[in-house]
C-alpha positions, 0 to 999 in steps of 0.5 A, a space after each residue: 500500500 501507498 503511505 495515503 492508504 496507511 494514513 487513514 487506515 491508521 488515522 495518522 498524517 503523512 508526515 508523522 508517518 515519514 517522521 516515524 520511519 526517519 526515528 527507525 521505528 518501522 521500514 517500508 519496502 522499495 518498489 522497482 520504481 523506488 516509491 515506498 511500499 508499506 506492508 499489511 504488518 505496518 497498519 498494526 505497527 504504527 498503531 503501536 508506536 502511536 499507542 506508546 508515543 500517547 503513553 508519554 514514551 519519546 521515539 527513541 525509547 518507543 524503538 526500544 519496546 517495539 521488538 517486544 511488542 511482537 515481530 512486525 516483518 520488514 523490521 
């Protein structure tokens, strides 16, 4: 899926969505034509991440309790 359609499955802007890959909290795939692709596994991610970053944690320590959390492919 494109980053639009993770936005409004997960109801976060784009921007806060590019943000978050910048901190390492989650990798797209490439496509051929270099676009980012974002896998199914990622809608559930990035709810994750947002429910950390609500609970008063920062990015950087959010990236260290993602891995316990569950596997999320492509990370």
């Amino acid at each position: 899926m494109r980053i639009g359609e993770l936005s409004r499955r997960t109801g976060t802007p784009t921007r806060l969505l590019r943000y978050y890959e910048e901190q390492g909290l989650f990798t797209p795939e490439r496509a051929e034509n270099g676009y980012r692709e974002y896998g199914e596994h990622l809608v559930d991610r990035v709810l994750q991440i947002r429910g950390l970053l609500e609970g008063g944690l920062t990015a950087k320590s959010s990236k260290v309790f993602l891995p316990s959390l569950g596997t999320a492919p492509g990370r």
